[in-house]
C-alpha positions in Angstrom: -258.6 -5.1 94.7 -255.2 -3.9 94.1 -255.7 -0.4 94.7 -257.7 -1.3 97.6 -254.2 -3.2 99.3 -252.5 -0.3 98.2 -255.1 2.5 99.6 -254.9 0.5 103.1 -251.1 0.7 103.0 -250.9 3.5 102.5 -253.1 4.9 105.3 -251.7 2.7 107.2 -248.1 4.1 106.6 -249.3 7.8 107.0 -250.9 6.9 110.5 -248.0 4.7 111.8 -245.8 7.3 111.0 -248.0 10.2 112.4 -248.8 8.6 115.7 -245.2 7.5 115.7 -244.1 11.3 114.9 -246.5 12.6 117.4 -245.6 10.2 119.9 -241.9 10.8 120.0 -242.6 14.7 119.7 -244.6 14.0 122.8 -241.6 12.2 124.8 -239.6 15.6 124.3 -241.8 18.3 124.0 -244.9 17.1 126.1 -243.7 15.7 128.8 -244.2 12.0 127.3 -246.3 10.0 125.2 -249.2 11.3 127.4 -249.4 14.9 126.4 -249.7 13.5 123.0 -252.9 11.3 124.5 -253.9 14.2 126.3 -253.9 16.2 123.2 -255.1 13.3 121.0 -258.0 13.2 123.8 -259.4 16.2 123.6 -259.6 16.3 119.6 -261.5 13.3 119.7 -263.3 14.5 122.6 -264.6 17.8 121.1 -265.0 16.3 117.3 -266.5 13.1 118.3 -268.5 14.4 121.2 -267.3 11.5 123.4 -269.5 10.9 126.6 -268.0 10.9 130.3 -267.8 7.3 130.1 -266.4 7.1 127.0 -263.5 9.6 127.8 -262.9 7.0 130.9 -263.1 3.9 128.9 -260.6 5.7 126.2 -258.3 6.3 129.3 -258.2 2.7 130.5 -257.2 2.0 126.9 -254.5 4.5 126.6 -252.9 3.3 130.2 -253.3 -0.7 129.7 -251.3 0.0 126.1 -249.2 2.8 127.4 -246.7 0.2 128.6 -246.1 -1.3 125.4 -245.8 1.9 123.6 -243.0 3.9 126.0 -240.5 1.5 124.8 -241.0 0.9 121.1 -240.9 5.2 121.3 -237.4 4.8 122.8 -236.5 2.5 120.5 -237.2 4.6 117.6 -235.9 7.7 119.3 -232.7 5.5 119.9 -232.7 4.2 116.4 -233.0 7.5 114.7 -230.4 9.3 116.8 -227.9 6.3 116.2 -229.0 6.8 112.4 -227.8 10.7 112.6 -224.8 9.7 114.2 -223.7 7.1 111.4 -224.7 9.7 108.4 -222.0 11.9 110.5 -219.6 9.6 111.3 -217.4 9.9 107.9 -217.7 7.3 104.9 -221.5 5.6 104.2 -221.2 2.1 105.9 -224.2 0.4 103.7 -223.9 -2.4 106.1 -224.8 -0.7 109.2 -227.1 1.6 107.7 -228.8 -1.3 106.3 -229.3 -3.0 110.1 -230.6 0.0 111.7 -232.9 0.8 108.9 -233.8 -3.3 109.2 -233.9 -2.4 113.0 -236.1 0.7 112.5 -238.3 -1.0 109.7 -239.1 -3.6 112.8 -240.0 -1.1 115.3 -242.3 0.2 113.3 -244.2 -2.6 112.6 -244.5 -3.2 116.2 -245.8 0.5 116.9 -248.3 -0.4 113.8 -249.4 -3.7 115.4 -249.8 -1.3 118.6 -251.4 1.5 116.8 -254.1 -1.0 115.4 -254.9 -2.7 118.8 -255.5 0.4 120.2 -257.9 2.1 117.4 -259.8 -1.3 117.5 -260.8 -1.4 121.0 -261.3 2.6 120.6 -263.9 2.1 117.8 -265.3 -0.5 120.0 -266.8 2.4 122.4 -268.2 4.6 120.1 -271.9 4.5 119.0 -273.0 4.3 115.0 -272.8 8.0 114.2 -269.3 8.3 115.9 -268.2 5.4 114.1 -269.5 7.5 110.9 -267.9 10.4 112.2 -264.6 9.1 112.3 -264.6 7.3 108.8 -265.5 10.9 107.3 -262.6 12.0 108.7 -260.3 9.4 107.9 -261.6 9.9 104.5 -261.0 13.8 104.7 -257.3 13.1 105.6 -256.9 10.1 103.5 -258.2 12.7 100.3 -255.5 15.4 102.2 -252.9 12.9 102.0 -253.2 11.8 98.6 -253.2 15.4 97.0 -249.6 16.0 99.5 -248.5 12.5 98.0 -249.4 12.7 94.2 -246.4 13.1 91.5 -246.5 16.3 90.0 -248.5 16.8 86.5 -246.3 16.0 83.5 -245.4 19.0 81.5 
């Protein structure tokens, strides 16, 4: 059960902190958080063979949730940029780096919480051997992860 907790966490993390990567790479190099969906689209589009009317109902998604994401993204953008100004601004102040991490730790339990809603209602539209589909994969990357994320063997 334990490692269970701990296997969801840690997916969990490693997505959170992909999409939330991806997402704010997205805001500077794509144009916004939708040339990340656009991207993110046509993956799933070409590996899970989504219909027409899936690709539309996946749209609908992305732009009723959109306005919730576009400012937890500036948030985080904001939070790390103030982060790299206190590392440079002379002596470590563990007080103020502790609040913007505490602020930081917060937004990204938000963006999870997003992240979450939006993957639910997106399974929600896909038929049996998508949904199988998608689980390999998750497992694939989850297996990826873990080998990227394992301590190094004792000598």
């Amino acid at each position: 059960m334990k490692s269970t907790r701990v296997r969801i966490l840690t997916i969990g993390a490693a997505v959170v902190l992909a999409v939330a990567a991806a997402l704010a790479q997205g805001m500077h190099g794509h144009g916004g958080p939708d040339g990340d969906f656009h991207h993110m689209m046509a993956f799933f589009t070409h590996y899970l063979d989504l219909t027409s009317d899936q690709q539309a109902q996946v749209k609908a998604i992305w732009e009723k949730e959109k306005p919730a994401l576009q400012p937890l993204m500036q948030q985080m953008h904001q939070n790390h940029a103030a982060m790299r100004a206190l590392e440079n601004a002379g002596p470590f102040d563990e007080n103020k780096t502790r609040a913007l991490a505490t602020q930081n730790a917060q937004t990204m339990i938000e963006m999870q919480v997003q992240h979450a809603r939006i993957k639910s209602e997106m399974i929600q539209i896909l038929t049996p051997d998508q949904k199988t589909k998608l689980a390999e994969f998750e497992a694939k990357h989850e297996s990826h992860m873990q080998k990227h994320m394992a301590p190094p063997p004792a000598n």
